[in-house]
C-alpha positions in Angstrom: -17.6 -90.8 -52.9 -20.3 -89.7 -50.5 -17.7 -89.9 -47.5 -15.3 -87.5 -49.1 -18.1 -85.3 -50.7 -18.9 -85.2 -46.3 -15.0 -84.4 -45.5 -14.9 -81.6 -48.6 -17.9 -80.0 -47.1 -17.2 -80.4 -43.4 -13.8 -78.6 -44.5 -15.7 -75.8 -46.1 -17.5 -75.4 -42.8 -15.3 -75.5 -40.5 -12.9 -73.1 -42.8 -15.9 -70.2 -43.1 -16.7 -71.0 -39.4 -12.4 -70.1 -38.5 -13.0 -67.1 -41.4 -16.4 -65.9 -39.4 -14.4 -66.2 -35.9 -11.7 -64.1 -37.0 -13.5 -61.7 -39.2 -15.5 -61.0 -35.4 -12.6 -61.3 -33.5 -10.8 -58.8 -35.2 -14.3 -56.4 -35.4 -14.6 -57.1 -31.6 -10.7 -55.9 -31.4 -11.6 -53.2 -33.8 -14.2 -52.0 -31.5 -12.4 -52.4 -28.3 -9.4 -50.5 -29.6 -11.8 -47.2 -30.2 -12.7 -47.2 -26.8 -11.4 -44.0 -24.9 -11.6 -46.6 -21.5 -9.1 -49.5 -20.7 -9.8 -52.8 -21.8 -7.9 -56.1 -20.8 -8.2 -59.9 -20.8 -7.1 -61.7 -18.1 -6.6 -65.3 -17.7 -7.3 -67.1 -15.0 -3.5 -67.7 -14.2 -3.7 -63.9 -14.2 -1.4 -63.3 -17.2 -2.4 -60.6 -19.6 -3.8 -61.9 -22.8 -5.4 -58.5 -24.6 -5.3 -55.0 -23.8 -6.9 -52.0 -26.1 -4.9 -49.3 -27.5 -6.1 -46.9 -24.5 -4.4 -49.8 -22.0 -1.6 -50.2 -24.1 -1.0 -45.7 -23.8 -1.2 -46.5 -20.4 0.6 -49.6 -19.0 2.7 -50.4 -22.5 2.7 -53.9 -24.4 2.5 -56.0 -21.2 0.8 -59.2 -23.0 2.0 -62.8 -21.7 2.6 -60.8 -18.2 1.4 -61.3 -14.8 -0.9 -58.5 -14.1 0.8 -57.9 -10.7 3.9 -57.5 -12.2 2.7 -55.5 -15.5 0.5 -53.2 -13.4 2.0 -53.2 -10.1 5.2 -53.7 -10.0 5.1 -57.0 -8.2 3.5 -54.9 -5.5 -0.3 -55.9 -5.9 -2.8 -54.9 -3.1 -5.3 -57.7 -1.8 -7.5 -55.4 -3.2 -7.0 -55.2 -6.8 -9.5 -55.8 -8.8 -8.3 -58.0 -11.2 -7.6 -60.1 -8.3 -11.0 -60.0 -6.6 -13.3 -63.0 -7.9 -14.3 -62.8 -11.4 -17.9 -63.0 -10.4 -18.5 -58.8 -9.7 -20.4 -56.9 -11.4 -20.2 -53.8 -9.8 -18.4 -50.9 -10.7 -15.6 -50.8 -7.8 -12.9 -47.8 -7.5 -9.4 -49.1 -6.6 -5.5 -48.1 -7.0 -3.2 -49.5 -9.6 0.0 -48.3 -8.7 -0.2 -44.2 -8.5 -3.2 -44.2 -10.8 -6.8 -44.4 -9.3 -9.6 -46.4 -11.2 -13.2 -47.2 -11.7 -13.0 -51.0 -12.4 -15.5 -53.6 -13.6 -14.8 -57.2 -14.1 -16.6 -59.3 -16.5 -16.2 -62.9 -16.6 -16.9 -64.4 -20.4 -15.3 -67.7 -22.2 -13.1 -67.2 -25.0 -13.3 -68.6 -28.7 -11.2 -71.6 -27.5 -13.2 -72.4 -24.3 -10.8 -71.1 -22.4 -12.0 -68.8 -19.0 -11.3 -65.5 -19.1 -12.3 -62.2 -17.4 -12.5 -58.5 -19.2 -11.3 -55.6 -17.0 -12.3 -52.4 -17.8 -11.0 -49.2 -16.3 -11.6 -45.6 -16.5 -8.8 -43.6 -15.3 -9.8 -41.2 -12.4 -6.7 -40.0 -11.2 -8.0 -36.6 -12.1 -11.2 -36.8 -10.4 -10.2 -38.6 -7.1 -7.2 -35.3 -6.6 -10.0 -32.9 -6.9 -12.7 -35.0 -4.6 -9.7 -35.0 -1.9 -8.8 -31.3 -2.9 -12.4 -30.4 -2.3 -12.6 -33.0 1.0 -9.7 -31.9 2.5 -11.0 -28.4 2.2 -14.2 -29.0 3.6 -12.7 -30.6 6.2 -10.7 -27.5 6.8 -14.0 -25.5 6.8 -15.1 -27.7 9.4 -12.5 -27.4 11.6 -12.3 -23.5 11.2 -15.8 -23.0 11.4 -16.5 -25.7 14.7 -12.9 -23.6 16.2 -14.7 -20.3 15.8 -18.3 -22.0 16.9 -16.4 -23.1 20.2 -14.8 -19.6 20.8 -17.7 -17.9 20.5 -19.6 -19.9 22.9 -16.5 -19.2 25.5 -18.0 -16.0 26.2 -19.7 -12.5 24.5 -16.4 -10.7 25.6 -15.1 -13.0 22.5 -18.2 -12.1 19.9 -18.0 -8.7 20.6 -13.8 -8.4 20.0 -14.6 -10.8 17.0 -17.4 -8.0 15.7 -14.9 -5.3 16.3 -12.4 -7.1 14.2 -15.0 -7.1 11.3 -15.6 -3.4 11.7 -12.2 -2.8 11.6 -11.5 -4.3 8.5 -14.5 -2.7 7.2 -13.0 1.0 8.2 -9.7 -0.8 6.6 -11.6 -1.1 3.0 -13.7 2.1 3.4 -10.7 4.4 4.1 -9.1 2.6 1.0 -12.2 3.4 -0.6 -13.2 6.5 0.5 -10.3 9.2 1.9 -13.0 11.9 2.4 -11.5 14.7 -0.3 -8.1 13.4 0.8 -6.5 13.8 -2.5 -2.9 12.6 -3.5 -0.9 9.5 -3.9 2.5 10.4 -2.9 4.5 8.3 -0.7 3.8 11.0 1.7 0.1 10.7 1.6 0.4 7.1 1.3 1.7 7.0 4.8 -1.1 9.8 6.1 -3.3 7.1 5.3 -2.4 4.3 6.5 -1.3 6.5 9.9 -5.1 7.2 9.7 -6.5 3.6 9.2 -4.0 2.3 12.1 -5.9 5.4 14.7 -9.2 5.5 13.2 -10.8 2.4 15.4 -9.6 3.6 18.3 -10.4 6.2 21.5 -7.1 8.0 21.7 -6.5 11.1 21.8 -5.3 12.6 18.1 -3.1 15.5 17.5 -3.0 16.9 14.1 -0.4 19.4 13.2 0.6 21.2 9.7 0.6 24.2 7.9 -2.3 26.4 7.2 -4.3 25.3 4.3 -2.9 21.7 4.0 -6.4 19.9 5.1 -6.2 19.1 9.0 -10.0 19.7 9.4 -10.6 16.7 6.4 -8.2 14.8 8.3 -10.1 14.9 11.7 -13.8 14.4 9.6 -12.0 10.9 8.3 -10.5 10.0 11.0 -13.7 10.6 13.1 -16.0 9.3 10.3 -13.8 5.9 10.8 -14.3 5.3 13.9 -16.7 3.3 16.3 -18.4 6.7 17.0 -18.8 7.3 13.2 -22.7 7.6 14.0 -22.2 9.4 17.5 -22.4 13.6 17.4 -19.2 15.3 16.2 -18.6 18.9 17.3 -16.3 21.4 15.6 -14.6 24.1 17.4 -12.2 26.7 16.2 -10.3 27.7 19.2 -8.9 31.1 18.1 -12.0 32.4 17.3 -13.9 32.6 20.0 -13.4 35.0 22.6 -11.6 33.3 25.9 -14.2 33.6 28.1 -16.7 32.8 26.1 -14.4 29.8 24.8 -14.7 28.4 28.4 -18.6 28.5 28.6 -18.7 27.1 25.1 -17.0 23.8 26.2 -17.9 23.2 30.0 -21.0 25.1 30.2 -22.4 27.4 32.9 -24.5 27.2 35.8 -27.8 30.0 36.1 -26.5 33.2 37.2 -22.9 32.4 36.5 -22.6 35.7 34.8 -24.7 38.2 33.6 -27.1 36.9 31.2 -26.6 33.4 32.4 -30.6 33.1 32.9 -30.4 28.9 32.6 -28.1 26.3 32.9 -26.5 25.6 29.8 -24.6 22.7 29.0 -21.2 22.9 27.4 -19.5 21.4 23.6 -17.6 18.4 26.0 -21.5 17.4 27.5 -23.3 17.8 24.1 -20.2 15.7 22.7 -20.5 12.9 25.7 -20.3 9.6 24.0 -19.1 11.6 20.7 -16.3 13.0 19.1 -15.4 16.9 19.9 -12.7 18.5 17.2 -10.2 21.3 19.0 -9.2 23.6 15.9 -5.9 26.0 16.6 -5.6 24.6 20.2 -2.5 25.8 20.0 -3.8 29.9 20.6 -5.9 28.7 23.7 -4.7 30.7 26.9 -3.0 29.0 29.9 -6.2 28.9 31.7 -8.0 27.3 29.2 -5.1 24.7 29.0 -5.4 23.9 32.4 -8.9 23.1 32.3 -8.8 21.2 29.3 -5.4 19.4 31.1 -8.2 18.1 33.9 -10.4 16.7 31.4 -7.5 14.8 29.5 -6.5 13.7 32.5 -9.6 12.9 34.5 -12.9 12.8 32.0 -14.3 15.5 34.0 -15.5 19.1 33.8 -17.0 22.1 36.0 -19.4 24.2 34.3 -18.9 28.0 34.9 -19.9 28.8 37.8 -20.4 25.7 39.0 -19.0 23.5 41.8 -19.7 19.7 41.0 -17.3 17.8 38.4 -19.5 16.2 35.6 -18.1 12.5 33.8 -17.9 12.9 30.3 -16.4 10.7 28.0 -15.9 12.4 24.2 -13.1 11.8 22.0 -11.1 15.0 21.6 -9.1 15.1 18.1 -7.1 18.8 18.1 -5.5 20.3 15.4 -2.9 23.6 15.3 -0.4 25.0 13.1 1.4 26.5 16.0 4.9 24.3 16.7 3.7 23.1 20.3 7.5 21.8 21.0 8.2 25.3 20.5 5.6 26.9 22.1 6.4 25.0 25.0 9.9 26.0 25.2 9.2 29.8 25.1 6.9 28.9 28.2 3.3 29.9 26.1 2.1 26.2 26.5 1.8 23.5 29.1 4.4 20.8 29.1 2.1 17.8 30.9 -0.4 19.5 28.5 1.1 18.9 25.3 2.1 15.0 26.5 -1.6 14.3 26.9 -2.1 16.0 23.4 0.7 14.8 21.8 -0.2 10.6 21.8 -0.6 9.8 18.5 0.5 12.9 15.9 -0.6 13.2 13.0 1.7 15.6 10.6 0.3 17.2 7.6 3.6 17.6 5.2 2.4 21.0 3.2 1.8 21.5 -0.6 5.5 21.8 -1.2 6.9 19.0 -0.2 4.3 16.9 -1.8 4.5 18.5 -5.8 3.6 14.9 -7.2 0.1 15.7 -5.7 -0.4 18.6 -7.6 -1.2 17.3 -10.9 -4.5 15.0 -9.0 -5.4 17.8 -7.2 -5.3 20.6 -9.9 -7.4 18.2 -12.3 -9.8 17.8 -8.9 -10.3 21.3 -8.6 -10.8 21.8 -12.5 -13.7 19.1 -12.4 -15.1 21.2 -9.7 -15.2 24.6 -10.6 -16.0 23.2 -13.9 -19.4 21.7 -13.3 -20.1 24.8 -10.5 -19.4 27.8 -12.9 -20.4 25.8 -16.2 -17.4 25.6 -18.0 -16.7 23.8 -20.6 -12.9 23.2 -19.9 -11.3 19.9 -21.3 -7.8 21.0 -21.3 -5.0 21.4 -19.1 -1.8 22.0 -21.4 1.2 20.6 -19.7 3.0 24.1 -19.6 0.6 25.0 -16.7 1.1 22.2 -14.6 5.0 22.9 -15.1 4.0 26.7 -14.0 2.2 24.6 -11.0 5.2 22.8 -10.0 7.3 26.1 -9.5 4.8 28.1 -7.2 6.2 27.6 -3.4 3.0 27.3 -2.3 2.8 29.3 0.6 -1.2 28.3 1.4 -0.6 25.3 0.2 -4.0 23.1 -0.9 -6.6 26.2 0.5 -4.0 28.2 -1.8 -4.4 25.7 -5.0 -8.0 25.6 -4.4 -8.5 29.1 -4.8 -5.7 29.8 -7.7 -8.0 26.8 -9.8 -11.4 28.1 -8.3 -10.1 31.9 -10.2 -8.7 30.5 -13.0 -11.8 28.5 -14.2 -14.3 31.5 -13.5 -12.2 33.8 -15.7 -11.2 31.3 -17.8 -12.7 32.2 -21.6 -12.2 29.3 -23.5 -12.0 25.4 -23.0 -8.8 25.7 -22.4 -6.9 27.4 -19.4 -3.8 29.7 -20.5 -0.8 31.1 -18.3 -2.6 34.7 -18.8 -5.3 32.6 -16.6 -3.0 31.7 -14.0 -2.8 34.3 -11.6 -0.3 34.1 -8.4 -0.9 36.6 -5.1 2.6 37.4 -2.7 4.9 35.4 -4.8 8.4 35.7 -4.2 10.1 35.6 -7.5 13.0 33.4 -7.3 15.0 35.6 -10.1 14.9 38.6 -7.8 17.0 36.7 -4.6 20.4 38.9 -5.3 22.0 37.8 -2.3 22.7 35.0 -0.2 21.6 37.0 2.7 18.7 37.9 1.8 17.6 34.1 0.6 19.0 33.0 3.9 16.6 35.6 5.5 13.5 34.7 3.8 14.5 31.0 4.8 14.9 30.9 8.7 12.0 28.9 9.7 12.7 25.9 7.2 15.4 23.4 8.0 18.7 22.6 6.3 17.3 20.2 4.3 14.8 21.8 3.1 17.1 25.4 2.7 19.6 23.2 0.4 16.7 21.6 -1.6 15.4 25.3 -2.4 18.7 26.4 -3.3 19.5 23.9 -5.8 15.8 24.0 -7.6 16.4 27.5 -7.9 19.7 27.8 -9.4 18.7 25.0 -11.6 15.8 27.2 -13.0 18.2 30.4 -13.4 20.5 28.5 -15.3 18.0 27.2 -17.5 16.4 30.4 -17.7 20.1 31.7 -19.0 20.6 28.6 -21.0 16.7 29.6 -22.9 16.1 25.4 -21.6 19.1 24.4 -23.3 19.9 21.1 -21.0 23.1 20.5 -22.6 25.0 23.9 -21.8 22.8 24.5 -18.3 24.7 20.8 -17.6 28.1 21.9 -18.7 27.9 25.0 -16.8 27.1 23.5 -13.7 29.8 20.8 -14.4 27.5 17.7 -14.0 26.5 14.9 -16.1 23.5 15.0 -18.2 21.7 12.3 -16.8 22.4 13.6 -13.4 21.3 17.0 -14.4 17.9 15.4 -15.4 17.6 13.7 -12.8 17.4 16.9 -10.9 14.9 18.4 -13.1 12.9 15.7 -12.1 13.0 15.4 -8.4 11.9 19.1 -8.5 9.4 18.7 -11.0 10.8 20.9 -13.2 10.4 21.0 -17.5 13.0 22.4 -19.7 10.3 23.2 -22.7 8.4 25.5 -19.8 11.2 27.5 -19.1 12.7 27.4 -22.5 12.9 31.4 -24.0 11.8 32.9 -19.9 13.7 35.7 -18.7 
């Protein structure tokens, strides 16, 4: 009776001590499956006994399989981890397959006495790609930075190109910046600009040509105030109005007693301007003697002062500006040929007001802000029927001309808003009143074909509109072309139906 009372309760024990095992085998499951890193067991004949849910995302149900073949693909590295001796401890990084690891292997006994060893691995995949991102980068700096350190100790011809280069792209980003009241961004002054940026850094001569009024003096201050004698002296000097022969004692200077009056010996605009920049305005009115002394400088870097007998080095950069056709001029024998090569090396051409119109609209609203803060107007309106009125002026004066039509129309402007009755047009040739071919050929003979044609058409689109009181439909049909054509016109010329709608 005592034995089997024994057995009953040995039973008992041994059946809570099974319950107690599983009930912490599955908590010890339970709490390995939470885990966000990879857990597995791994016997000593290396086949898979456990993995956690996170293991199982990863690698799939692999239990009862060799690790090398669940993991590796039969294609295990001496170095794997779960192959390295179940005595470590440390926290080792490794490769399983394409995935990169931090691994730790933990040898324990199981419940049956069995020898086992718990992997545990954190996926860094993510991390390792950004270390060798960032590595390979560095290493990239490196090798940049030790290039440049070796170039740089070649020689200081080397620094100093390399400190140009930086200046240069710092004129690059200031003339992007910065265009020095050079307003527009038309296609046209697009390509001004980058013409500019391409000159600016360097010594060469500059030629700017264009039409009264369309800015060749701002063009010469930024092309000057861009270059590596930005901070050197810059000397302005309007050709055609000074007197010839004082015009040659203005630039080269006199000697004492070179003329009456001459009581000292004065140095000329080119000496002042040595190691600066000199600006030539309307060289295109200087006489043939003053183009042959200005050839020698081009051609030499060296003057005579009036009166004088000994040539004097100067080195200035000469930028000259005229709105005098030189190719022409040239032609009809009123300017040097060799003259006008040395001039003529890089050429700058101003395209006037006209044949620019998309400008006008930035530059009107320019002027407005202006005139409005100088007269104290409180203008904050610009109705769209006055930049239409804009867009048909010819614009013979061309920005000089816009300037001063704004500048008027603001000062006698009497509300906040600017009317046509404020807009106010000097020696305008009305288009209505050409009556003949003739005569519109006649007023035409300096422009070119092109240009002849595009007038043309813009006008007879605005006198059929005019007729048709804007009606876009009939002007169309009368002129036997396709609406969308026919808009397409109106648009190139910058022309509205609505403004012309009711004119006569």
């Amino acid at each position: 009776m005592t034995t089997t009372s024994t057995n009953k309760n040995n039973s008992q024990e041994l059946h809570q001590s099974r319950a107690e095992v599983k009930r912490l085998v599955k908590n010890w499951r339970s709490l390995l499956d939470i885990m966000p890193i990879m857990v597995l067991c791994v016997r000593n004949d290396k086949v898979i006994e456990y993995l956690n849910q996170s293991a199982q995302k990863t690698f799939g149900d692999v239990r009862g399989q060799t690790c090398a073949k669940a993991l590796c693909g039969n294609n295990c590295q001496n170095r794997c981890p779960i192959n390295m001796p179940a005595h470590r401890y440390d926290i080792i990084e490794a490769k399983i397959a394409d995935m990169h690891v931090e691994c730790t292997t933990v040898p324990f006994a199981g419940y049956n006495g069995d020898n086992l060893t718990m992997v545990l691995l954190r996926d860094i995949s993510k991390r390792k790609h950004q270390e060798n991102e960032l590595k390979s980068f560095n290493e990239n700096i490196d090798h940049i930075l030790r290039l440049k350190i070796d170039e740089l100790k070649e020689s200081e011809v080397l620094r100093n190109k390399l400190a140009r280069e930086v200046n240069l792209l710092k004129q690059k980003v200031e003339i992007k910046q910065n265009n020095g009241g050079i307003i527009g961004s038309s296609r046209k002054m697009r390509e001004l600009l980058d013409t500019i940026q391409q000159v600016a850094g360097t010594d060469a001569i500059v030629l700017i040509t264009g039409e009264s009024g369309t800015g060749k003096e701002l063009v010469a201050d930024l092309v000057r105030r861009n270059s590596q004698r930005r901070d050197k002296i810059f000397l302005k000097v309007n050709c055609s109005a000074i007197n010839e022969n004082l015009l040659e004692s203005d630039l080269f200077g006199y000697e004492k007693g070179a003329f009456t009056g001459a009581a000292m010996r004065t140095k000329g605009k080119f000496e002042i301007a040595d190691g600066g920049t000199i600006f030539l305005d309307e060289i295109g009115d200087i006489s043939p003697r003053m183009q042959s002394a200005l050839l020698r400088i081009l051609q030499s870097g060296e003057l005579t002062r009036v009166g004088g007998n000994t040539p004097i080095k100067v080195d200035a950069r000469i930028i000259a500006a005229t709105n005098v056709d030189l190719a022409k001029a040239v032609e009809e024998g009123a300017f040097r040929l060799d003259l006008y090569y040395r001039l003529n090396i890089i050429r700058i051409a101003l395209p006037p007001l006209r044949e620019r119109k998309e400008d006008i609209m930035e530059l009107t609203t320019h002027f407005v802000k202006k005139y409005r803060q100088v007269f104290n107007k409180q203008i904050d309106f610009l109705p769209h029927r006055i930049i239409d009125l804009l867009l048909q002026h010819d614009w013979p004066g061309n920005v000089r001309e816009l300037d001063n039509v704004i500048q008027r129309t603001v000062l006698m402007s009497k509300s906040n808003m600017i009317t046509e009755d404020d807009i106010v047009f000097e020696n305008v040739t009305d288009t209505n009143n050409r009556n003949s071919l003739a005569d519109y050929i006649s007023s035409s003979l300096n422009k070119t074909l092109k240009d002849i044609m595009s007038a043309l058409e813009r006008d007879l689109l605005i006198h059929i509109l005019h007729k048709n009181k804007g009606n876009v439909v009939e002007a169309a049909k009368q002129l036997a072309v396709g609406k969308t054509a026919f808009y397409d016109k109106l648009k190139r010329y910058g022309l509205s139906p609505k403004s012309l709608k009711g004119k006569t």
